[in-house]
Steps between C-alpha positions, in 0.01 A plus 500: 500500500798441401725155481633342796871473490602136610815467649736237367405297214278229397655265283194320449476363807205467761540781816622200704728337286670768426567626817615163594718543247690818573528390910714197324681726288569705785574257744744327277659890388560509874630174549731449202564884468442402130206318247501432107137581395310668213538875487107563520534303886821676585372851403184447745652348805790725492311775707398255751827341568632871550231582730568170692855656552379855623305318748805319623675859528229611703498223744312414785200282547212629259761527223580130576141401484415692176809339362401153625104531292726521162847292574400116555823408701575634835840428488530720210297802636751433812768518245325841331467693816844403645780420170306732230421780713855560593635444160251772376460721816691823245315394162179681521359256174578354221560158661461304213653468162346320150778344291353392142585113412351493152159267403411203642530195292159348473288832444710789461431653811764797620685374814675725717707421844346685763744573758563708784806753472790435715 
């Protein structure tokens, strides 16, 4: 048998930490429609912020529940599925945009804005 292809990545992190940790990085994507992070968090909750979007283009009420088990804040899945989704409703991807800010001061890790395109 061959490997089993994880999706995302681990960052040496337990399964539940980490996924905690990209529902916050979503949730605040959403919210603040940009973060400052490392570019090893960016690069894996990029897809799920993206996906978090489609949903809100699909609409309706199992869309808004799928999006509710990964966004945190239902005032910001409120704001997905209604302000997002009409901003986006032509763009069929490529929601979200990684600016490189240099290394961080401490340890040298690469920061990047993540963003979502205008």
């Amino acid at each position: 048998m061959g490997k089993k292809l994880l999706h995302g990545r681990r960052l040496s992190r337990s399964s539940g930490y980490r996924k905690a940790l990209d529902r916050n990085l979503v949730t605040d994507l959403l919210n603040h429609e940009h973060i400052k992070t490392t570019e090893a968090k960016a690069k894996g909750v990029r897809g799920l912020a993206e996906k978090m979007i489609t949903l809100g283009k699909k609409g309706g009420v199992p869309a808004r529940r799928r999006a509710l088990s990964v966004i945190f804040d239902e005032k910001v899945a409120a704001k997905v599925f209604d302000e997002l989704a009409t901003r986006y409703a032509e763009r069929k991807g490529g929601y979200t945009r990684l600016v490189k800010l240099g290394q961080r001061q401490g340890d040298g890790a690469p920061m990047v804005q993540l963003e979502l395109v205008k």
